[in-house]
N, C-alpha and C positions, 0 to 999 in steps of 0.2 A: 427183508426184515430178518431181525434173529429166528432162529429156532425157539427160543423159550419164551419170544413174545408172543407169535405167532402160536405158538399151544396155549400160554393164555387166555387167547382172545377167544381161542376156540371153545375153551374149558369153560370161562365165563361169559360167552354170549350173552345168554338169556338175563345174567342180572348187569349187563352194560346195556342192555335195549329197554330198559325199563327207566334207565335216566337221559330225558330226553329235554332239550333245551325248550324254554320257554318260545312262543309261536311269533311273538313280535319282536325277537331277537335279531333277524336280519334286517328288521325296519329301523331300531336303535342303534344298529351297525350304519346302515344306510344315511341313518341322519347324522350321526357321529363325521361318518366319513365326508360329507355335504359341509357342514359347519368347519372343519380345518379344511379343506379346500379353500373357500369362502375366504376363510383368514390368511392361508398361503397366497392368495392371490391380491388379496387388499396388503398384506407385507410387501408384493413383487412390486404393486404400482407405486407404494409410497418408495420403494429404493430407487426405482426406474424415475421417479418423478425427482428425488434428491439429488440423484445421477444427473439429469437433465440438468438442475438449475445450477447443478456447478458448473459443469461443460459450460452453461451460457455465461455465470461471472468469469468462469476463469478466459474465455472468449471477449467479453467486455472489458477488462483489464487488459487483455494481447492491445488490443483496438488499439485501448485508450494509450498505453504507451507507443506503439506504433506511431500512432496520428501525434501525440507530442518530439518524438524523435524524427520523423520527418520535420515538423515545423521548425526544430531548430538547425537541422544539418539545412532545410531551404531558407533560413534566413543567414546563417552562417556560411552557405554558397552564394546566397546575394550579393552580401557586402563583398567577401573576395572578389566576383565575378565585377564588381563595379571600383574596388580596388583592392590587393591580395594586403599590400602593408595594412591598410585600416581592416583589414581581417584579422589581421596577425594580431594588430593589438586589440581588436576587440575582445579578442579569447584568452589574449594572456590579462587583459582587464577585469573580463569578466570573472576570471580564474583567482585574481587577486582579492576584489571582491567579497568574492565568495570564503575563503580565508580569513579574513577580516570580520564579516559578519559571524564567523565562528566563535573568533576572541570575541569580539561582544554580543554572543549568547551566554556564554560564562558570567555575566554582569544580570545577567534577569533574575539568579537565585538573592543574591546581595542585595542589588538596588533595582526592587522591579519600577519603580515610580522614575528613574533615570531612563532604564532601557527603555521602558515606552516613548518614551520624551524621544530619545535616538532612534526608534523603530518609527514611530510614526514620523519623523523629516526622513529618511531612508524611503520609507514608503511611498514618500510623496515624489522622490526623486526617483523608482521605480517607475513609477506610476507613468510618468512624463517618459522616461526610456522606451516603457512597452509602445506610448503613444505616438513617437515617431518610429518603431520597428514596423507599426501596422500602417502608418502613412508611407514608408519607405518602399513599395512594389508600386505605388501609385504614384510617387513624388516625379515632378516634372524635372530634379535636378536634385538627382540621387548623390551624386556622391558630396552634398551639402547636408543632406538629412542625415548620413554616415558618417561627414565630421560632429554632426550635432549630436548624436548619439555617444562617442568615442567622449566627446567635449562631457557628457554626460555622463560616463563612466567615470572619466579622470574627479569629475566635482564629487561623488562619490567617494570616489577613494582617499579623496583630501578632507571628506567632511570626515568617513571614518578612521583615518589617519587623527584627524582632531580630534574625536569620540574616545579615542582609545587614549588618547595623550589624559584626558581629563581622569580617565579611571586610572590609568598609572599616578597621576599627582592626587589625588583622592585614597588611594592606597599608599604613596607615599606619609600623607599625613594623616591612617590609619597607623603606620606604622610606627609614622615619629611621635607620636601621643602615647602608643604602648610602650615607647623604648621612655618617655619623661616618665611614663606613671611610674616604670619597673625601677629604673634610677631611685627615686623621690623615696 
């Protein structure tokens, strides 16, 4: 310590002995200090417990795509594996598709009473696809379930092909209605 603290304390002893802390001070310490533990510790298990239940969805999501990515590269090795052309075109089918149903998602803000009409025969024609992809590991005469699958694609892509012709002539005379009005 300094020198001129050190003569302070010396100098005034007797009137710093005279202020003496209250007698249940280190009990109101003691409880003070018990109650934030208490709360530091109920904070640690609700992060520890937050922590866990991400670790577990972000875990369930890995799964869940895993097990979907498996299913399609083992069904996409099936058909190759039973014939690599009906592979080929199942993917650039599927691929097609998939393209297609893009251009008429653009049609659901416009005419949502059409798209449904188009979504639900689509659907149905899904529906029928996934049902022979899951008879296909069990079929007694696979690479007929794989043309009916393929066959399945193609009627797809001809119904969306017609799907799409309709909203192009539908928009066509959107637009030849606004080019008489603009004339007139």
């Amino acid at each position: 310590m300094s020198k001129r603290l050190e003569d302070f304390i010396r100098e005034n002893k007797k009137e710093l002995d005279h202020f003496e802390p209250p007698a249940d001070l280190w009990n109101r310490i003691e409880q003070e200090l018990q109650v934030k533990n208490h709360t530091t510790v109920k904070k640690e298990r609700v992060i520890k417990v937050s922590f866990l239940l991400k670790a577990a969805a972000t875990v369930i999501i890995m799964l869940s795509v895993t097990i979907l990515l498996w299913r399609y590269q083992y069904n996409e090795t099936l058909i190759s594996s039973i014939d690599p052309e009906l592979g080929k075109q199942q993917v650039y089918y599927a691929s097609l598709i998939e393209s297609k149903q893009t251009e008429l998602k653009q049609l659901e803000k416009e005419e949502p009473e059409l798209y449904r009409t188009f979504s639900s025969e689509l659907n149905k024609m899904e529906q029928s696809y996934q049902q022979l992809q899951k008879e296909l590991p069990k079929s007694p005469n696979q690479e007929r379930t794989v043309k009916a699958m393929i066959n399945n694609l193609e009627i797809q892509i001809q119904v969306l092909n017609q799907q799409l012709q309709i909203i192009q002539q539908i928009n066509d005379l959107k637009r030849g209605g606004q080019t008489n009005e603009q004339s007139i």
